[in-house]
BASE-575345 format. One record per residue: residue in three letters; z, y, x negated of N, C-alpha, C in turn. Coordinates in steps of 0.001 Angstrom, whole numbers, padded with zeros to 6 digits, always signed. Example, Ala and Ser with C-alpha at 12.3 -4.5 7.8 and 13.67 -1.06 7.14 Angstrom:
ALA+007800-005690-013190+007800-004500-012300+007800-003300-013200/SER+007080-002250-012850+007140-001060-013670+007870+000030-012900/
This chain:
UNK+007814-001023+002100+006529-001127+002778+006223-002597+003050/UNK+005668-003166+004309+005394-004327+004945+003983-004957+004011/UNK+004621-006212+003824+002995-006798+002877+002267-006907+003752/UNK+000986-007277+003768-000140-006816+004810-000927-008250+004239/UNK-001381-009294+005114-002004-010047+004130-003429-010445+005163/UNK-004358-010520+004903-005758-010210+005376-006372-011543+004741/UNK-007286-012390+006238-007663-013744+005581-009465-013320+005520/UNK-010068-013956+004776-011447-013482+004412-012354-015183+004135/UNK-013191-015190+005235-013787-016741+005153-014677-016393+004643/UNK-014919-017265+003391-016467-017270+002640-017384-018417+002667/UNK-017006-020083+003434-017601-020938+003224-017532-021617+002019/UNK-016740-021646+001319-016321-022541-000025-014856-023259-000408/UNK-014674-023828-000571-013162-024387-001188-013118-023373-002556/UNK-012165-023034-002745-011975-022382-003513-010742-022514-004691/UNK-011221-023434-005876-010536-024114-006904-009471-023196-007530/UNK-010241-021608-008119-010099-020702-008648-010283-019499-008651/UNK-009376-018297-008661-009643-017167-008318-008729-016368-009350/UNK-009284-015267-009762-009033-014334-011113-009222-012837-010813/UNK-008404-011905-010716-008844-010392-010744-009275-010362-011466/UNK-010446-009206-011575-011398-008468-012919-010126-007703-014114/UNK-009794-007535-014854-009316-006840-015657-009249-005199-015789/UNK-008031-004651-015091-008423-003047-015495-006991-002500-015756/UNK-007104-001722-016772-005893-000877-017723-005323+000317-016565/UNK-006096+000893-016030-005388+001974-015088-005721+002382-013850/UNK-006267+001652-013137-006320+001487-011805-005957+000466-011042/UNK-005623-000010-009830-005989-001491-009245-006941-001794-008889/UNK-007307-003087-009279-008736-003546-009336-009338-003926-008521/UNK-010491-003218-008055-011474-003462-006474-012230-004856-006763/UNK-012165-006107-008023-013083-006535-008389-012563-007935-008542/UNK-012970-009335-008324-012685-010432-008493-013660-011562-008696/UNK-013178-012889-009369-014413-013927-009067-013477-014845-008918/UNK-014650-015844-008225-013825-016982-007521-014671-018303-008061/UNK-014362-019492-008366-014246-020700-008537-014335-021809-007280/UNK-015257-022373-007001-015836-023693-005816-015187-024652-006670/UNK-015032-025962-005572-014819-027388-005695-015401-027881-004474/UNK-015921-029044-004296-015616-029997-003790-016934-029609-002290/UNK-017864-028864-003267-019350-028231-002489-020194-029429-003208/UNK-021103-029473-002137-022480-029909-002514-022850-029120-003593/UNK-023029-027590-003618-023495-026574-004920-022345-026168-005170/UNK-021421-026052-006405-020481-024722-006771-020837-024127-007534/UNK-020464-022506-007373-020617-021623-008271-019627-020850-008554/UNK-019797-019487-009434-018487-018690-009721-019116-017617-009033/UNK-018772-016776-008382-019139-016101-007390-018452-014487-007957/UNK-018793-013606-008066-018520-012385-008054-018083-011346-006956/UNK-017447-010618-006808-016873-010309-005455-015986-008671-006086/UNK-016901-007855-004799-016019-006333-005086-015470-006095-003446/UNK-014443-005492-003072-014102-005300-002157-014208-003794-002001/UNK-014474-003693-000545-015772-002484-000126-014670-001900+000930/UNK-014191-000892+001708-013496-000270+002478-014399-000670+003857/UNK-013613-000632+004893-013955-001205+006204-013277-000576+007249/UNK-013907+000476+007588-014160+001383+008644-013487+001014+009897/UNK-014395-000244+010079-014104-000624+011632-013015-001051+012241/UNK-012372-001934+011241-011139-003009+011067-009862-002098+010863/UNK-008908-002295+012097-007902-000696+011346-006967-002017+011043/UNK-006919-003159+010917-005611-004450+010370-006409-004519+008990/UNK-007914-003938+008377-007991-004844+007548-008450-003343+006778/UNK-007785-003431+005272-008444-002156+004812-009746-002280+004257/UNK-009635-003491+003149-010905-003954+002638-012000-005012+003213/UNK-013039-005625+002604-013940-006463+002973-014549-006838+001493/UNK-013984-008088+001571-014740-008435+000259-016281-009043+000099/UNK-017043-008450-000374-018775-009079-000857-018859-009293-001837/UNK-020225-010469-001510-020536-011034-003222-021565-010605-003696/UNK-021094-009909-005059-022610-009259-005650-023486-010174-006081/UNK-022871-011035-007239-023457-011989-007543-022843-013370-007521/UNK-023511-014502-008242-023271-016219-008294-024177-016351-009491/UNK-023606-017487-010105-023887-018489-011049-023769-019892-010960/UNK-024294-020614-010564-024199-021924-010328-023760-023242-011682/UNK-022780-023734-011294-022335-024533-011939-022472-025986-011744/UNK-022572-027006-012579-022803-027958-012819-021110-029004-012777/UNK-020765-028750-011165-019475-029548-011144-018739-028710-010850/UNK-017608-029475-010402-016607-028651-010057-015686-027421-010804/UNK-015753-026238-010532-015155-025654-011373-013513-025787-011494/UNK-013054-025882-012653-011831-026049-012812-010493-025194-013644/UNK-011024-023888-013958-010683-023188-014900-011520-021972-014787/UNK-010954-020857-014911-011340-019502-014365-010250-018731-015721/UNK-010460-018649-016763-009435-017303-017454-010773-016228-017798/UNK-010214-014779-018325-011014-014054-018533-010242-013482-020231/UNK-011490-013739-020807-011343-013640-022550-011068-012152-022921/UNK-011658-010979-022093-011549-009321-022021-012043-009159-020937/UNK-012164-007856-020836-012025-007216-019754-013542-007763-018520/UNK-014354-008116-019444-016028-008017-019408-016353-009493-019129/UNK-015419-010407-019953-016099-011697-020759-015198-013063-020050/UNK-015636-014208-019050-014880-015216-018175-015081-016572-018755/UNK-014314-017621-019155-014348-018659-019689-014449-019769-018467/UNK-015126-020559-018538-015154-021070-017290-014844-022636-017525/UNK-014195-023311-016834-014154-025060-017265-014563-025871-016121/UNK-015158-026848-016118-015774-027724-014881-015845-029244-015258/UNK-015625-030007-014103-015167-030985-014179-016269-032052-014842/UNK-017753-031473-015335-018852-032024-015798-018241-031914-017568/UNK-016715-031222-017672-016651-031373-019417-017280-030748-020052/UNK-017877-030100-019611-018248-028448-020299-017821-027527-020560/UNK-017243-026159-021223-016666-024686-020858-018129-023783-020972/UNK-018494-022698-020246-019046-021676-020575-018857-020201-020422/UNK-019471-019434-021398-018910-017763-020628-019703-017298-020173/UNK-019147-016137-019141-020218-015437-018369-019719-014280-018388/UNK-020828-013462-018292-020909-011705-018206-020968-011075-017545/UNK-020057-010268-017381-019713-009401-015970-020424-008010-016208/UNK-021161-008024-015627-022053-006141-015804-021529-005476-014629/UNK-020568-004748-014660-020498-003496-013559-021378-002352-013891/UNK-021802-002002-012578-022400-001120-011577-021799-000391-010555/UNK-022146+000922-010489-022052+001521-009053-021877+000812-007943/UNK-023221+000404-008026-023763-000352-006688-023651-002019-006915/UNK-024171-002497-007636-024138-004001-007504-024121-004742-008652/UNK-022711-005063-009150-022655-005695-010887-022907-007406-010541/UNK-023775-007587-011624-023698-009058-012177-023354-010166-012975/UNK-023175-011078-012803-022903-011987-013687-023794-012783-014131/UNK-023598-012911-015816-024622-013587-016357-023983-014865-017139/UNK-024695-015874-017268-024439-016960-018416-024916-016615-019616/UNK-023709-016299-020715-024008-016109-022117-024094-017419-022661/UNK-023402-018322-022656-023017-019461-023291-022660-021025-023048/UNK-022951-021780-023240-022618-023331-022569-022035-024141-023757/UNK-021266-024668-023813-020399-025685-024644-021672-026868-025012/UNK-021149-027652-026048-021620-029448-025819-020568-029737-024980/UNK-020769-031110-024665-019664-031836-023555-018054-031878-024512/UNK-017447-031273-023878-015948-031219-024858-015077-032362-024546/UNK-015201-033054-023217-014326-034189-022756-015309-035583-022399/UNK-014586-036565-022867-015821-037577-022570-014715-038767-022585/UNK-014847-039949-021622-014118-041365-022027-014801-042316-023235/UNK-013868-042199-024000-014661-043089-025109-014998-044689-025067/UNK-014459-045151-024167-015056-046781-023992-016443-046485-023498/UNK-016690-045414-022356-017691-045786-021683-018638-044731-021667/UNK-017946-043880-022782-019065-042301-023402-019390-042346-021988/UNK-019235-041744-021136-019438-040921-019574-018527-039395-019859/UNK-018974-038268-019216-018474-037622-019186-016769-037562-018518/UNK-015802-036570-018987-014442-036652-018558-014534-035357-017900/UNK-013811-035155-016517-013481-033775-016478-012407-032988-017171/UNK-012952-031901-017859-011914-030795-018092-011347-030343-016821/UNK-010124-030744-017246-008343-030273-016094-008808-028730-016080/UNK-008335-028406-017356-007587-026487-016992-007921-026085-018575/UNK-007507-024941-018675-007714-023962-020017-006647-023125-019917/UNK-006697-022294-021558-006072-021367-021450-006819-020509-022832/UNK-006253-019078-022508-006470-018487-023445-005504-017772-024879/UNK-005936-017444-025467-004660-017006-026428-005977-016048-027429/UNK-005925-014669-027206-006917-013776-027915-008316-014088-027426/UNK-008577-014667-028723-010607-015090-028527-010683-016578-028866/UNK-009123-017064-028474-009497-018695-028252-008929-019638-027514/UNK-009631-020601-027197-009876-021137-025798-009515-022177-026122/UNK-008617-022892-025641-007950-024108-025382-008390-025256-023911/UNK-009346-026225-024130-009183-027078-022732-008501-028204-022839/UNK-008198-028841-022072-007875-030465-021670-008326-031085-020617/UNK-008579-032434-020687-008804-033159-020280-008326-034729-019380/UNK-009075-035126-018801-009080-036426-018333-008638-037494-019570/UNK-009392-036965-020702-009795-038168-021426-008578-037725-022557/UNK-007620-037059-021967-006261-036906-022895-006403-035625-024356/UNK-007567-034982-024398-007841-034390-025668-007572-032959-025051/UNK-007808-032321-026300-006921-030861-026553-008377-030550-027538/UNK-009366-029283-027338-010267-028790-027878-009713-027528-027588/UNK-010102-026784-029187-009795-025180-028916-011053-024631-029818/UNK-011388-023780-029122-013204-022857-029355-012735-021507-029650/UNK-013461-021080-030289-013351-019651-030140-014495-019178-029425/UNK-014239-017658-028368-015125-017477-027840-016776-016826-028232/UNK-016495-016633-029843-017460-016110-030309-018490-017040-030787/UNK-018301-018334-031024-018954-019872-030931-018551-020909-030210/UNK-019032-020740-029006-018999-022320-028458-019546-023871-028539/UNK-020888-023515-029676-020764-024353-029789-020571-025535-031102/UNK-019495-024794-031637-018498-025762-032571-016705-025489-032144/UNK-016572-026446-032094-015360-026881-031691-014425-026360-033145/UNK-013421-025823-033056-012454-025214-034015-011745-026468-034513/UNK-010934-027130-033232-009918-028798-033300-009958-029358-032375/UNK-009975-030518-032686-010202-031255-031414-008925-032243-031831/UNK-007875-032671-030679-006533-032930-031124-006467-033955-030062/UNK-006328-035305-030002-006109-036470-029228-004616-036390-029148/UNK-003890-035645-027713-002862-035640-027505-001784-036488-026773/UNK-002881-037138-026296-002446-038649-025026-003485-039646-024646/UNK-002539-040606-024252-003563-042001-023967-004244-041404-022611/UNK-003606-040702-021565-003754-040613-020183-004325-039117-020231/UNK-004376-038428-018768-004991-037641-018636-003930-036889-018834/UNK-004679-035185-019179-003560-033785-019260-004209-033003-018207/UNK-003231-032538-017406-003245-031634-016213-003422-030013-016817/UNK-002376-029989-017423-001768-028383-017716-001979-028248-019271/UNK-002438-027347-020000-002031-026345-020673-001265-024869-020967/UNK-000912-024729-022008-000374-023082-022210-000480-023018-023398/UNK-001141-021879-023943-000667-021488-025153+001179-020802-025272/UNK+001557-020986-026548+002823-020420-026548+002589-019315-027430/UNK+002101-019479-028316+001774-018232-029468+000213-018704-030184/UNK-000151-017861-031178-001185-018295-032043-001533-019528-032335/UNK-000396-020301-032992-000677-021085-033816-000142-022851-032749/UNK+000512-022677-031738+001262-023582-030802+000598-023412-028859/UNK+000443-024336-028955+000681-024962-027130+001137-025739-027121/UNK+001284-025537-025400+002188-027401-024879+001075-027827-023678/UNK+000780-028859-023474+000230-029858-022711+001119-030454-021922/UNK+000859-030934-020830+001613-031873-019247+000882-032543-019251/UNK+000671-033880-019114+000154-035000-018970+000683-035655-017630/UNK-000009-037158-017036+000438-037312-015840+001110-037881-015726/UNK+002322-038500-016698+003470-038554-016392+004464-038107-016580/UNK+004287-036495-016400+005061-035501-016546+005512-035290-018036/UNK+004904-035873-019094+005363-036097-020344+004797-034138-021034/UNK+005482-033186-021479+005211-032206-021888+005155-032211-023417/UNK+004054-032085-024440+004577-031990-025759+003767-030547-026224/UNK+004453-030404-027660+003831-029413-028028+002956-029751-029342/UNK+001729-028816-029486+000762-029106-030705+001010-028133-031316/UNK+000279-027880-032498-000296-027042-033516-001260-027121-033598/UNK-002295-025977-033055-003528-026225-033162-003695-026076-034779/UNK-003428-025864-035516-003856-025701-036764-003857-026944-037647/UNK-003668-027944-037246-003371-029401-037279-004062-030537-036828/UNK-004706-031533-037581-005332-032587-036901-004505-033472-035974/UNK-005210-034356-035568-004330-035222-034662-003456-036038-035636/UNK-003644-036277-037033-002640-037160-037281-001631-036707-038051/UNK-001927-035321-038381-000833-034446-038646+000092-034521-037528/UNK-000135-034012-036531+000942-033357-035739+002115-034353-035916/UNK+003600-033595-035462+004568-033656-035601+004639-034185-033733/UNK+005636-035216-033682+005880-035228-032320+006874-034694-031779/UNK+006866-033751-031280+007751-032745-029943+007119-033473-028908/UNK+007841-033623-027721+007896-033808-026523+009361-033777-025646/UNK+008893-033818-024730+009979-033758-023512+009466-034194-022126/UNK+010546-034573-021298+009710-034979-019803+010203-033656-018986/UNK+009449-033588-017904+009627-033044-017077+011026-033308-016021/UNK+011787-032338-015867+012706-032931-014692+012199-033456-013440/UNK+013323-034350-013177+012709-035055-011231+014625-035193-010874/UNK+013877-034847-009358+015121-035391-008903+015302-036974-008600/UNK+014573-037769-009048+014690-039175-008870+014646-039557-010512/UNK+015782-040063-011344+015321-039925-012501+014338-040921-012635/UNK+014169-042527-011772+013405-043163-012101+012212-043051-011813/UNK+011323-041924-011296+010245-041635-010791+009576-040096-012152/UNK+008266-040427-012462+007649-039695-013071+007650-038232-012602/UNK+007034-037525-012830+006944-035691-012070+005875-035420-012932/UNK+004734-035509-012915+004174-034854-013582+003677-033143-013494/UNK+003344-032536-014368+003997-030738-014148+002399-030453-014047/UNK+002201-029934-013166+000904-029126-012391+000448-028362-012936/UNK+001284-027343-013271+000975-026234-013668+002222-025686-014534/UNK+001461-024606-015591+002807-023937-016669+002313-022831-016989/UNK+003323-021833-017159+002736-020544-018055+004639-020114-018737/UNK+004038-019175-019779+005049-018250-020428+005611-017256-019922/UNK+006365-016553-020243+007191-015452-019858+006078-014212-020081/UNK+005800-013318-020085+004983-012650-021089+005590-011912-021923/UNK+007107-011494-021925+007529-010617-022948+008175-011450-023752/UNK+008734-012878-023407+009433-013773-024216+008312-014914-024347/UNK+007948-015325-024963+006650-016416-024951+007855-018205-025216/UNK+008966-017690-025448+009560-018904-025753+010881-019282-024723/UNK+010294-019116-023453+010447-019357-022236+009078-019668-021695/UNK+009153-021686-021017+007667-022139-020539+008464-022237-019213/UNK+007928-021973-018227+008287-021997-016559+006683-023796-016075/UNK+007491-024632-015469+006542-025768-015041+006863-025856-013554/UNK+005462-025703-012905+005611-026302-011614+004888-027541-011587/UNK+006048-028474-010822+005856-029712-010722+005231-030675-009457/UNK+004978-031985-009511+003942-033124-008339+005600-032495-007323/UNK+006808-032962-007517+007934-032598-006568+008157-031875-005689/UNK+007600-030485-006483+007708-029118-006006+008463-028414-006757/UNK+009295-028845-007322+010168-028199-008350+009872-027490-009773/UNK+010818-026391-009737+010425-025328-010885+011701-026094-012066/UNK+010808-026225-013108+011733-026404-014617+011491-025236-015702/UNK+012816-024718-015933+012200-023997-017185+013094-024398-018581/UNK+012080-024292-019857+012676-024439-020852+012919-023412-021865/UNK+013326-023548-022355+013998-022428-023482+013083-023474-024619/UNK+011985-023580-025379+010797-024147-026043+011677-023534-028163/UNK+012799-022947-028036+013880-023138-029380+014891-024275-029172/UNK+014959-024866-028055+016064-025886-027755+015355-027131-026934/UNK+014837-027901-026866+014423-029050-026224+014801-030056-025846/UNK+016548-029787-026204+017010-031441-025984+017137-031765-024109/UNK+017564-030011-023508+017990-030214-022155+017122-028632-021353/UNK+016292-028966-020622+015922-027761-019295+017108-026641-019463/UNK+016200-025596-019589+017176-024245-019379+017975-024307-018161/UNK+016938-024607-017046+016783-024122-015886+016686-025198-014780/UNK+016960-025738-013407+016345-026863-012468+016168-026320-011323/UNK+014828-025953-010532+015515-025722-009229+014669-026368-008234/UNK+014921-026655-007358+014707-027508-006275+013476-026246-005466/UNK+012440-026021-005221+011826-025227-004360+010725-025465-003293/UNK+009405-025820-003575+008807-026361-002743+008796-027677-001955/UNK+008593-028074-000786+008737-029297-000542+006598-030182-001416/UNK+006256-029425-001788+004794-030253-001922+004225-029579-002855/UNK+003651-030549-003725+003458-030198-005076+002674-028744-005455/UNK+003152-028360-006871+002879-026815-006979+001833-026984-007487/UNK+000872-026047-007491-000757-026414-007283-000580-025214-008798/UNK-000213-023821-008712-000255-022886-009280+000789-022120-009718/UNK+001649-021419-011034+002623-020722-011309+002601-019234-012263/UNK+002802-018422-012403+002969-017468-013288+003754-016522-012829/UNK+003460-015818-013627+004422-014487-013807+003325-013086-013812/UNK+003994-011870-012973+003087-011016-012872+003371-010444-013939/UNK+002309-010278-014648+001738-009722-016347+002387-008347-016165/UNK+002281-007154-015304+003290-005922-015822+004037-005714-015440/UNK+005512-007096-014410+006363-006975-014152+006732-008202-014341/UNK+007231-008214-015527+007437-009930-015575+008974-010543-015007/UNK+009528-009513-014206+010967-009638-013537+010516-010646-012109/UNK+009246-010788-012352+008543-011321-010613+007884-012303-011254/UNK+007956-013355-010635+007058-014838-010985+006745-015481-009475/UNK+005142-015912-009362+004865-016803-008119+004113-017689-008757/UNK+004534-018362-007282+004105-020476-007284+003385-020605-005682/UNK+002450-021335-006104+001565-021915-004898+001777-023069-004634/UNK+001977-023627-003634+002228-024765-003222+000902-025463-002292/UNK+000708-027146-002666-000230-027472-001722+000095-027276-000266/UNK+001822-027298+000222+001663-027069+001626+000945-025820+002535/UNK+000325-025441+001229-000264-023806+002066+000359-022309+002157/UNK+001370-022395+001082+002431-021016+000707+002051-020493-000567/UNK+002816-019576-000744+003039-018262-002062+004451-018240-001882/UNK+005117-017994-002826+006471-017400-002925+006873-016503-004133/UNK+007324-016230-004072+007966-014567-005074+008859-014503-005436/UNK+009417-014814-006546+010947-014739-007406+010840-013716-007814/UNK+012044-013050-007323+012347-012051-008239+013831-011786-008665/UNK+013799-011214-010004+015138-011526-010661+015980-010068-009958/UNK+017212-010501-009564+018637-009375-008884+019225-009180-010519/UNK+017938-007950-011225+018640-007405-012324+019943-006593-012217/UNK+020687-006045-011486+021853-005800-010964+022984-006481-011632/UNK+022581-007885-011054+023216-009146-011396+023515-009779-012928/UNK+022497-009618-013636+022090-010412-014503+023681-009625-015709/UNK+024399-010793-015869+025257-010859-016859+024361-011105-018361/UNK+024660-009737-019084+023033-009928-020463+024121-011176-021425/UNK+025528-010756-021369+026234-011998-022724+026063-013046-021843/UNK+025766-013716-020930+025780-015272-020599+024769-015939-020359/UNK+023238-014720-020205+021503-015500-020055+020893-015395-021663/UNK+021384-015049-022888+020747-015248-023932+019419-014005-023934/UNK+019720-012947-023272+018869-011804-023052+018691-011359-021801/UNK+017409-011123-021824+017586-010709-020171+016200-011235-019347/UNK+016444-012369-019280+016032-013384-018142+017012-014346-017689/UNK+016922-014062-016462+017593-014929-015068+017430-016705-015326/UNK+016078-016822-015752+015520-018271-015754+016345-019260-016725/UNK+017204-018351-017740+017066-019056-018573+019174-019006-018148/UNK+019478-019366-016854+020430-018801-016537+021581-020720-016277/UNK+020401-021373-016492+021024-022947-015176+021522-023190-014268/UNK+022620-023390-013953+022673-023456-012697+023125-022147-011704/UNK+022793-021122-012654+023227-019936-012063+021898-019493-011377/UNK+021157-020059-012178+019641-018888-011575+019225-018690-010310/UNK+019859-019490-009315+019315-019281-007936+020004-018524-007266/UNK+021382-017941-007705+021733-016707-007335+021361-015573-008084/UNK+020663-015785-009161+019979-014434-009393+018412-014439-009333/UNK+018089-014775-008484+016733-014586-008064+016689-014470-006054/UNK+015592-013673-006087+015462-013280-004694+014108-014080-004679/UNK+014122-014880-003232+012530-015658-002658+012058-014921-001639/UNK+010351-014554-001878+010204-014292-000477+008915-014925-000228/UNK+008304-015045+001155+007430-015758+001387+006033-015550+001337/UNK+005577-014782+000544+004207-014011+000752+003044-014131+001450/UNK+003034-015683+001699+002012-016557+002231+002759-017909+002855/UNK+002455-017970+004362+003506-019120+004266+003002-019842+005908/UNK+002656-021298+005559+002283-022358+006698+000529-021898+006721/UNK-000029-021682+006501-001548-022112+005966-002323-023467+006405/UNK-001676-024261+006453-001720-025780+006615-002910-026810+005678/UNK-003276-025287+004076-004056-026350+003522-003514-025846+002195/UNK-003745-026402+001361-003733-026510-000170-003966-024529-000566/UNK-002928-023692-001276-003536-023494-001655-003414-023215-003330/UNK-004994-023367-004357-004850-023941-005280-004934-022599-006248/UNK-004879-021614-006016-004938-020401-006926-004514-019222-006746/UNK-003938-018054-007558-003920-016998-007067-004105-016295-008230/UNK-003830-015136-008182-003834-013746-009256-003302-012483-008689/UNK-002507-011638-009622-002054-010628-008980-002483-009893-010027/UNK-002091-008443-009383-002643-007132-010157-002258-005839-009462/UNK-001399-005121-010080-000600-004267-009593+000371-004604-008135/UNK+000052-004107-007511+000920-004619-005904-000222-005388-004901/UNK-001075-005762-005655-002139-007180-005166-002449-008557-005497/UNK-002356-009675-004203-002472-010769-004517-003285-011045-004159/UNK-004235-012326-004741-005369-012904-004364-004899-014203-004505/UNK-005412-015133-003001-005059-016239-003090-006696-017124-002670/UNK-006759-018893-002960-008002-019406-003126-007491-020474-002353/UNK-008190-021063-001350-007414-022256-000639-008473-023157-000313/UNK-008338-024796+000309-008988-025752+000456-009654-025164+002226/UNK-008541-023936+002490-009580-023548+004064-010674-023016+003933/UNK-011492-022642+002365-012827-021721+002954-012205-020344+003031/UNK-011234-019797+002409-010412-018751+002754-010089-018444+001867/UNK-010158-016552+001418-009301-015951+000245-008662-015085+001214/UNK-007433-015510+000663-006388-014040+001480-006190-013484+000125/UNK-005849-011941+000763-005496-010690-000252-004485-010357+000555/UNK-003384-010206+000191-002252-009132+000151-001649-008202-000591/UNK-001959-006815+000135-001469-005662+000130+000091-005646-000236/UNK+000612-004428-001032+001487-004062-000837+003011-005063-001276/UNK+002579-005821-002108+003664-007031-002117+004787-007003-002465/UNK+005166-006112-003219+006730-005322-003661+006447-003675-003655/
């Protein structure tokens, strides 16, 4: 079946975008994340069937908004109900999703103290990105720090872990007790949140480049979801690195893919044989592993990624989204649906994607 991909102007840049959470249906329901507005907010959005339009099946409306204080920068959702939000004012807060029949809302339960701040000049820092791991919340920052909350108190900080002199782009949790951080010179290490800052142990690694004398710093990262000890990084290059996070001396994985830096990466949560990357040139693309292919005695199980220089014959690309001509900086999938967030004022949804 032909992907179908449908552009939808709302008047916002759009930082961040997240499907609603649902166990056995595909989900009619999303919120989206502003930057770079005079006002941003997180915006609520159900998509409604559309009669008129025989190219377009849905039409997405906004039930509700919450206005935020800065740019939003971080969009995860804690359950099904409950959205963690990060903004570049160095705050996190959650908000409450009430579905309805007719018209669900979102509410502000909760607001942080300022979690990121420059310490010469105590001014606020923006919080980069987040992540989640159960009911706790991991941000980073400008100002190089690593705070993890739980969502049931925000406002005491669990650890607060000074991980770098410079700013951190990316987070991931890897398991409970571990994440890794990207910093901007591509420098990747891993913490223990259970650990002060002068505990920790130093792990690190750089990011690959194809110029070795040039930095890469990694944009974006997530896990495998059935192997958590496989980290996939999209990089300033364009390039995908993956590591095998039991072995650190050398990249599982190198591959050469976008020409312009990857804005966004993961893996679709109930097919984790499929992983996409957003690129600022204005694309989506779609790996998917040629399980056919996959020799299980020579990948260390059964992922492709973790293959080296084999992996680009066992993966299939396709273009899901492609020449856009702006940034785009988010997506989310959910069943055979993508949602994408771009610097045009534009969410495309595509239908039908495998």
């Amino acid at each position: 079946m032909a992907t179908k991909v449908a552009a939808h102007y709302i008047s916002e840049k759009v930082s961040n975008v997240r499907w609603l959470p649902e166990q056995l249906q595909q989900t009619e329901r999303f919120v989206t994340g502003s930057w770079d507005m005079d006002n941003n907010y997180v915006r609520l959005w159900r998509l409604h069937a559309n009669p008129y339009a025989q190219e377009v099946q849905h039409t997405p409306r906004c039930n509700d908004k919450v206005a935020m204080d800065g740019d939003v920068t971080g969009l995860e959702f804690v359950n099904e109900d409950t959205l963690a939000v990060s903004c570049a004012d160095g705050h996190l807060s959650l908000l409450k999703v009430h579905r309805a029949v007719e018209e669900d809302q979102l509410e502000r339960m909760e607001r942080s103290e300022r979690l990121h701040e420059f310490k010469c000049s105590q001014k606020s820092a923006p919080c980069t990105a987040i992540d989640i791991y159960g009911n706790d919340i991991a941000t980073v920052g400008e100002d190089g720090c690593v705070n993890v909350l739980s969502a049931h108190n925000l406002k005491q900080v669990k650890r607060t872990i000074d991980a770098d002199s410079i700013s951190l782009l990316s987070v991931c949790f890897v398991n409970q007790h571990q994440l890794v951080t990207g910093n901007r010179m591509g420098v990747i290490r891993m913490l223990d949140v259970r650990v002060d800052s002068t505990g920790q142990q130093d792990i690190s690694f750089a990011a690959a480049s194809q110029d070795p004398k040039n930095s890469n710093f990694v944009s974006a990262m997530a896990t495998h979801p059935m192997q958590q000890h496989i980290l996939i990084c999209g990089s300033e290059e364009g390039s995908i690195t993956v590591w095998d996070l039991r072995n650190f001396e050398y990249p599982a994985s190198y591959l050469s893919a976008h020409n312009s830096p990857i804005t966004d990466i993961g893996y679709h949560r109930q097919d984790p044989s499929k992983l996409f990357s957003a690129a600022e040139a204005g694309e989506v693309w779609m790996w998917s592993e040629k399980k056919q292919l996959i020799d299980m005695s020579k990948n260390d199980g059964n992922s492709a990624w973790l293959s080296g220089n084999r992996v680009r014959s066992l993966v299939n690309v396709d273009g899901v989204l492609t020449d856009i001509r702006n940034p785009v900086n988010s997506f989310d999938v959910h069943g055979s649906r993508l949602i994408c967030g771009s610097d045009k004022e534009v969410i495309y949804i595509a239908d039908d994607i495998f």
